[in-house]
C-alpha positions as CSV (number, residue, x, y, z in Angstrom):
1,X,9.1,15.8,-32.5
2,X,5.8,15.7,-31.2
3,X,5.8,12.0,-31.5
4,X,8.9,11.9,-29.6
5,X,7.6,13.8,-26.8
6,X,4.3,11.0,-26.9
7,X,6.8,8.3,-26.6
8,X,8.8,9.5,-23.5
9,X,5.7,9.2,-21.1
10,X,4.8,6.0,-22.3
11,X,8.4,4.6,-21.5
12,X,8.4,3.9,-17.5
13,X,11.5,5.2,-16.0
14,X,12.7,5.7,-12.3
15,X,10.2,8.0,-11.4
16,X,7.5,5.5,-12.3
17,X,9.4,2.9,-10.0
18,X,9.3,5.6,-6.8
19,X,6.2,6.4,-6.9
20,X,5.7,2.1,-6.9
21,X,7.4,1.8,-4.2
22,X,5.9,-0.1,-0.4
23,X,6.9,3.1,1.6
24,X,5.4,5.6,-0.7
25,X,2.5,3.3,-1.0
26,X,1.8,3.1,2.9
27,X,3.1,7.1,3.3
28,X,-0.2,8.1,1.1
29,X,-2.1,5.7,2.9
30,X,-1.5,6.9,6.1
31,X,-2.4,10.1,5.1
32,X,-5.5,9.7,3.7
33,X,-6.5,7.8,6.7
34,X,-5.5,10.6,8.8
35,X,-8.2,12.5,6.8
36,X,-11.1,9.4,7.7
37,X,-10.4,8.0,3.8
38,X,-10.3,4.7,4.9
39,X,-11.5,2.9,1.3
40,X,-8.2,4.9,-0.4
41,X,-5.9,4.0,2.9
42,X,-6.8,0.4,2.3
43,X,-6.2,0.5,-1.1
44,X,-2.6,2.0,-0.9
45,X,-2.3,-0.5,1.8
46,X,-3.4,-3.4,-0.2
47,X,-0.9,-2.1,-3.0
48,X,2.1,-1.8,-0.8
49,X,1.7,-5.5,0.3
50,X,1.1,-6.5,-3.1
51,X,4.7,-4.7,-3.9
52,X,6.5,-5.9,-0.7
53,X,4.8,-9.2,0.8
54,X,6.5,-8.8,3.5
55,X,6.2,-5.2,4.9
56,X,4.6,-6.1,8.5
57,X,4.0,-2.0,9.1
58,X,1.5,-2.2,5.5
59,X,0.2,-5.2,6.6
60,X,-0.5,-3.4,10.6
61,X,-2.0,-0.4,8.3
62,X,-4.4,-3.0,5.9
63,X,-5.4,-4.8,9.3
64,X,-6.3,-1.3,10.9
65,X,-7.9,0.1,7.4
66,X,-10.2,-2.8,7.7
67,X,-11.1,-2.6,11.0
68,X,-12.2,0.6,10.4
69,X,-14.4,-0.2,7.0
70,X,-16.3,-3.2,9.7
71,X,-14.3,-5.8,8.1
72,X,-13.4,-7.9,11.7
73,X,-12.7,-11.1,10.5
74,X,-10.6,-9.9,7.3
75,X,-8.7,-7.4,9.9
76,X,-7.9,-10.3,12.0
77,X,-6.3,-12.5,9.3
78,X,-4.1,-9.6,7.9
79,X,-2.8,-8.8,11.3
80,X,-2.1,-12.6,12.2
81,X,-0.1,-12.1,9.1
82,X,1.5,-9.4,10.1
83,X,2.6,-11.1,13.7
84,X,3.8,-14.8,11.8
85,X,6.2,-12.5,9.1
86,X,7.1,-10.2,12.5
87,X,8.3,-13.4,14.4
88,X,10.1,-14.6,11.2
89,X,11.8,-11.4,10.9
């Protein structure tokens, strides 16, 4: 039985696939950024646009994560990404 209980938190299901998800992603990033944990904010960010490419609000978020860590240049490629999928959109 004990086994069987092992087994069923090994097996993903759709609570695993929520908590993957782009909006939940950037949802905890924004909140840890609220709180100045800008290192954790860019990593839920960089998660979220490795989930949804395309998600110009993650991208926005990454771009202003990273101009908050110092990291201009970087900041300024991820928001020019953010503006070329915006006008495709």
């Amino acid at each position: 039985m004990r086994a069987l209980v092992f087994l069923l938190f090994l097996i993903p299901g759709p609570w695993l696939a929520a908590e993957e998800s782009s909006s939940r992603q950037v949802e905890f990033g924004l909140k840890v950024a609220q709180k100045g944990l800008w290192q954790e904010a860019r990593f839920r960010f960089e998660r979220a646009v490795a989930l949804e490419p395309a998600n110009t609000a993650a991208l926005n978020d990454l771009a202003v994560s990273l101009e908050q860590m110092g990291e201009f240049a970087e900041a300024r490629k991820v928001m020019g990404m953010a503006v070329c999928i915006g006008m495709l959109i």
